[in-house]
N, C-alpha and C positions, 0 to 999 in steps of 0.2 A: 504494500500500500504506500501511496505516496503522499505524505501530507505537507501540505505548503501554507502559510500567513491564510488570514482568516477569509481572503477574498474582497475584504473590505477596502473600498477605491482609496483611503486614505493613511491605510495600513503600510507602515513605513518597510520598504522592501528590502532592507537589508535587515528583517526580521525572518526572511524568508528560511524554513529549515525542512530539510527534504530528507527523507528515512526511507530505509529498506528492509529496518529491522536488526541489519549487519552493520551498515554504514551509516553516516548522515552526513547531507551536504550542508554547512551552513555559512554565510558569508563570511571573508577571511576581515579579523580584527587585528589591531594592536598590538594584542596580549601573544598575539599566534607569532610574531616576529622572534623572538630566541627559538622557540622550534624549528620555524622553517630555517632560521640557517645553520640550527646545531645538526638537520636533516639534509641537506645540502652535500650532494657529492658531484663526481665527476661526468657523472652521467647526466645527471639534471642540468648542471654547467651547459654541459655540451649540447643536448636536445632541447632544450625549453630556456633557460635562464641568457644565455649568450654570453656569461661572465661569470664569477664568483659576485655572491651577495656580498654588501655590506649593509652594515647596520642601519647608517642612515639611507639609502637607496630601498633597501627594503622598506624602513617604514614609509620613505615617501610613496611606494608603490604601493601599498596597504594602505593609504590615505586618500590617494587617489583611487583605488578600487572600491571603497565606503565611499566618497565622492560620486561615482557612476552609480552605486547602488540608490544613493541620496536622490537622486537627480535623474533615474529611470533612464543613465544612457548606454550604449551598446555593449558594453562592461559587466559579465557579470561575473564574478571571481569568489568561486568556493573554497572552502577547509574541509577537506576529503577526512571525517574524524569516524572511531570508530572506538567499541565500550562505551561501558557506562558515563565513563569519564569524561568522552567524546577526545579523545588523544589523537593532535591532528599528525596524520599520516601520510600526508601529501595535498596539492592543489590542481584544482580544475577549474581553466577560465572558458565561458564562453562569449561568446563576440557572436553579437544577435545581427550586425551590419558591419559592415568594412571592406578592405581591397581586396578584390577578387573574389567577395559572394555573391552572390545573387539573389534578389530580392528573396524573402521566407528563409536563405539559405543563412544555418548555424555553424561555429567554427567551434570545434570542442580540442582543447590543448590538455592535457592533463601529466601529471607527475606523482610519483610515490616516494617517499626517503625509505633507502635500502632497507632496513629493516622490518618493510610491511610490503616488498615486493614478492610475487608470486603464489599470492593469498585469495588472486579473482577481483580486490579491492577496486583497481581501476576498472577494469569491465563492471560491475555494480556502479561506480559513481560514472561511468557512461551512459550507462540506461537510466540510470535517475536526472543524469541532467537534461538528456535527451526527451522524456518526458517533461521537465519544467519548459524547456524550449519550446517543445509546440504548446504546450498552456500558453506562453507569453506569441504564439502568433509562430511560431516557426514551421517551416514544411518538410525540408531535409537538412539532416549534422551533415558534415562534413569536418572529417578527420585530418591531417595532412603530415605526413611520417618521412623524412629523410631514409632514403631507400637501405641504410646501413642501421638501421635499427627496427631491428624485426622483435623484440620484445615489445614495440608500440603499436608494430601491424598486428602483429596476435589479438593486440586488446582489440582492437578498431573488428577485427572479425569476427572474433566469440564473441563481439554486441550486436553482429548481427548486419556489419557495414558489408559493402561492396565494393572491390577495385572500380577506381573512375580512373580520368586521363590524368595522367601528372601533370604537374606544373609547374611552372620557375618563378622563382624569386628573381627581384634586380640584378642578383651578382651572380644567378647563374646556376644557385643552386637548386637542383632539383627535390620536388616531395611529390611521394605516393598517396593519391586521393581517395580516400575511402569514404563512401557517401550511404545516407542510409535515410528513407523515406519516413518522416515521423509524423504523418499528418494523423491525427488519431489517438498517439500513444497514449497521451494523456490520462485517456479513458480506460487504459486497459489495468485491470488489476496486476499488482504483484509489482 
């Protein structure tokens, strides 16, 4: 079951908290900045971050992430937490508009800190974002995976995505598109 903010138009969406039971997505705060960088390795660097965090970059990135939440814009940046405790174990941003989507089309990024890799966690927080997406209006995810990281295509296919056409970045480099039709999910249980 997917539960999300109460529906109410003026229910502040960075209250928004999405459950599987296993997992919960809830938007990434403040307080989440020592973890995400004490979870921070070289692979995350490499596929997702473009750098090594620092302290203050990260929280300006978490400041601005609560900023798009604030202000309903094309930003929507989760805390992939799981237990009781909700212990965040990675982040998933989605981009509901930007370069190279297509109107409905959703960009789903996601990352784990080594220690909660290989658990299903990211496949779970794909299908639960995937669902928020078409609630907030979306038609299809779209995935996009540098062709040397097949631990991120795996996730993009046990969710159920599909090889699309790749595509290049400015400088050339290329990513594997994985595209997956969510018009509906919404509604589906589980």
């Amino acid at each position: 079951m997917v539960r999300h903010g109460s529906g109410v138009k003026n229910h502040r969406m960075h209250e928004v908290k999405l459950s599987d039971g296993t997992i919960t997505l809830s938007p990434l705060r403040l307080d989440d900045v020592e973890a995400h960088l004490e979870g921070e390795d070289d692979l995350l660097v490499r596929w997702l971050n473009g750098g090594p965090g620092t302290r203050e970059g990260t929280e300006g990135y978490f400041r601005h992430c609560r900023e798009q939440w604030d202000n309903a814009g094309p930003l929507r940046a989760f805390g992939i937490r799981t237990g009781a405790d909700e212990v965040l174990a990675g982040t998933l941003d989605l981009r509901l508009a930007g370069e190279g989507l297509a109107p409905g089309q959703v960009n789903v990024a996601y990352g784990l800190y080594p220690s909660w890799r290989g658990r299903g966690l990211a496949t779970r927080a794909v299908l639960l974002a995937s669902r928020y997406a078409a609630s907030e209006g979306g038609t299809e995810a779209v995935i996009q995976v540098e062709p040397d990281n097949p631990a991120s295509a795996a996730v993009a296919t046990r969710a159920g995505f599909t090889p699309g056409m790749p595509t290049y970045d400015k400088d050339g480099t290329r990513f594997d598109r994985y595209i997956r039709n969510i018009r509906g999910v919404h509604t589906a249980a589980g």
